[in-house]
C-alpha positions as a Markdown table, in Angstrom:
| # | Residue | x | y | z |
|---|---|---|---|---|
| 1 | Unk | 88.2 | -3.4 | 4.1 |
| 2 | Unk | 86.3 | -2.2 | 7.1 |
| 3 | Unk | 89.4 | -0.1 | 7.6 |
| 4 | Unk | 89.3 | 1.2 | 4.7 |
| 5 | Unk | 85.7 | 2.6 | 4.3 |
| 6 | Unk | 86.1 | 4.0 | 7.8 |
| 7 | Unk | 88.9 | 6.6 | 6.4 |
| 8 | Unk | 86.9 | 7.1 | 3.8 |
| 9 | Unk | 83.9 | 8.4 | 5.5 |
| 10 | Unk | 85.9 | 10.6 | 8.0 |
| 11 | Unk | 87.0 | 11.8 | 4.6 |
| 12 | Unk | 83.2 | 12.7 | 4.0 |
| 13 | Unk | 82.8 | 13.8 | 7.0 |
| 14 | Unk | 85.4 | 16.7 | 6.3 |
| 15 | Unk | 83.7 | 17.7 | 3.3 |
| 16 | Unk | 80.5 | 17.6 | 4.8 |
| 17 | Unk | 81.6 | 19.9 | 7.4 |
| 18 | Unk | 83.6 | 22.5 | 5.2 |
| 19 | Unk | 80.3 | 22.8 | 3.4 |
| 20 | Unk | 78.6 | 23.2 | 6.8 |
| 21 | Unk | 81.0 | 26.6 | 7.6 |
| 22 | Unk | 80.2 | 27.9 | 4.0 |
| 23 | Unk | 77.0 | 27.9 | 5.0 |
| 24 | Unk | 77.2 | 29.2 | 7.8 |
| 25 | Unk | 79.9 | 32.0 | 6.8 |
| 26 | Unk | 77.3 | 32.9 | 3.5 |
| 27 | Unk | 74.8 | 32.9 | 6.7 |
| 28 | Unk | 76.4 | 35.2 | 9.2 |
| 29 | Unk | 77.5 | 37.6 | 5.6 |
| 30 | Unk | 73.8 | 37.7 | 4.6 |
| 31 | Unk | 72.6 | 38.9 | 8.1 |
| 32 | Unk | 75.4 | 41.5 | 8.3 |
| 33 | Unk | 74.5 | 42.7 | 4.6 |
| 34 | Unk | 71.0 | 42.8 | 5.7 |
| 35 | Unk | 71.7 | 44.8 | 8.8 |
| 36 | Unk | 73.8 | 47.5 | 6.8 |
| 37 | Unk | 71.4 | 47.9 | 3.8 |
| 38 | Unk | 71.5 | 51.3 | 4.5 |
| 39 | Unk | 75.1 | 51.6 | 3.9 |
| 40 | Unk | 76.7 | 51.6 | 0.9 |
| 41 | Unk | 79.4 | 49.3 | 0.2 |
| 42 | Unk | 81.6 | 49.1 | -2.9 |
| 43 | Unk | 82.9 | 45.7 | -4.5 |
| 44 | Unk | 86.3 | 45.7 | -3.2 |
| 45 | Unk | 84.7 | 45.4 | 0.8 |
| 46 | Unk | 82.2 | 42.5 | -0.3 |
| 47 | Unk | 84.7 | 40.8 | -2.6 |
| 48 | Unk | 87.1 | 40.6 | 0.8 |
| 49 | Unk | 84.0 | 38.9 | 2.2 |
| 50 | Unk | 83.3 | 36.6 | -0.4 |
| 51 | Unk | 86.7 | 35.5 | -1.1 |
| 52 | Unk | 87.7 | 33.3 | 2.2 |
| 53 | Unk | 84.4 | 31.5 | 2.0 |
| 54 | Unk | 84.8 | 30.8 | -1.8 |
| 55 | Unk | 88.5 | 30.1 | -0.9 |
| 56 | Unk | 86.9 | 27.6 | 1.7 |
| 57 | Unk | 83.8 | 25.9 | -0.8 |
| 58 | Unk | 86.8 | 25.2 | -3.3 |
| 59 | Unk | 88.9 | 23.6 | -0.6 |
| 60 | Unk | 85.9 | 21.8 | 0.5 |
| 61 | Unk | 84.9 | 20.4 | -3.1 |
| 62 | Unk | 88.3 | 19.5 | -3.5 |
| 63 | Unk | 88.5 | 17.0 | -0.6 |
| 64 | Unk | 85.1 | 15.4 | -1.3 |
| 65 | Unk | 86.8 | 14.2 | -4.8 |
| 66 | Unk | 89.4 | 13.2 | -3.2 |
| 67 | Unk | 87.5 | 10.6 | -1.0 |
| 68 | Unk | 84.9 | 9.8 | -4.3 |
């Protein structure tokens, strides 16, 4: 049983860390937007920045039902 909940909380642990580099990729995205407000930028170049990390949050959620 120990066993068990052991795998499962590595399992968490995953998750927990996925959501840890979304944050930090939505982090590092926000500073650089920040930094080029002066520049305009159209959707296609901040849907290519927003796409891996929502690629990454869905992969993320994913695994955390699959240990729950």
């Amino acid at each position: 049983m120990l066993g068990i909940m052991i795998l499962d909380m590595e399992g968490v642990r995953g998750a927990i860390q996925g959501a840890a580099d979304v944050h930090d990729g939505i982090a590092l995205m926000a500073k650089l937007l920040d930094a080029a407000h002066t520049d305009k930028l159209d959707a296609d170049q901040v849907r290519c920045l927003i796409e891996p990390l929502r690629d990454r949050l869905w992969i993320t959620i994913e695994d955390a039902r699959q240990v729950m």
